[in-house]
N, C-alpha and C positions, 0 to 999 in steps of 0.2 A: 536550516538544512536546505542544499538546492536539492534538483530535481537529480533525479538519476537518467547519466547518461543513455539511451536505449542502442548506440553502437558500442557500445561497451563490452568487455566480457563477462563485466559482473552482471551488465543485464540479461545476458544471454543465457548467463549459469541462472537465475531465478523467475527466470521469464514467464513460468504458469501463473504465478499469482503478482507479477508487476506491472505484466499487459493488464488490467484490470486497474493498478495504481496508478500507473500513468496517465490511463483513460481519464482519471478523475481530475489530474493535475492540468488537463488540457481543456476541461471541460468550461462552457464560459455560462450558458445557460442553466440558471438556478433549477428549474425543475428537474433538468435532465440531472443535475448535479447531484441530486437529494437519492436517486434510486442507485446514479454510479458508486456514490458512499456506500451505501449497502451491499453490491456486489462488491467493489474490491476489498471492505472487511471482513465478508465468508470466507473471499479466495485467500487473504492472508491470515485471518484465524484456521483457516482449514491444513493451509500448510503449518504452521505454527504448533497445531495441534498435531501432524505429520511427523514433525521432529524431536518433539514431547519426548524424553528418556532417550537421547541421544546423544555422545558425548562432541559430536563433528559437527559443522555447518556454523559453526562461530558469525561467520560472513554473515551468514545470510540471519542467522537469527536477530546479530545488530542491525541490518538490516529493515529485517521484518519491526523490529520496536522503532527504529526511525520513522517508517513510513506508516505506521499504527498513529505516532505522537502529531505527525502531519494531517492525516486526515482527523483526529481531534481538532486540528488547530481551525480547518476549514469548517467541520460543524459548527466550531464554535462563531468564528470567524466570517463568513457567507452564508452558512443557516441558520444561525442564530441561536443554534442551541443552549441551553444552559449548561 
């Protein structure tokens, strides 16, 4: 998966909880990396959880699961997570 454009219109349609993804995607310092994980997983559980029993927002839902599976990949991948 790349990164999402942020001149985009897709980014601009989901932008409360991507500004916060993309913060992560940019980030190069591991400390710093470890707390941006954690905020951008509230702001996109938060929205996620926003949309819960909604039948619209298609976009953004695949969205929201792409960018969930990416920050997986980083814990796993640069924190070391199990």
């Amino acid at each position: 998966m790349s990164p999402i454009d942020p001149s985009s219109s897709f980014s601009r349609r989901f932008a409360a909880w991507q500004r916060e993804y993309l913060t992560v995607l940019s980030e190069t310092e591991t400390p710093t990396l470890f707390k941006r994980v954690e905020i951008a997983e509230a702001a996109i559980l938060t929205r996620r959880d926003d949309l819960e029993g909604s039948s619209d927002h298609h976009a953004e839902r695949h969205a929201i699961e792409e960018a969930l599976q990416k920050l997986r990949e980083i814990k796993r991948e640069r924190l070391k997570f199990l």
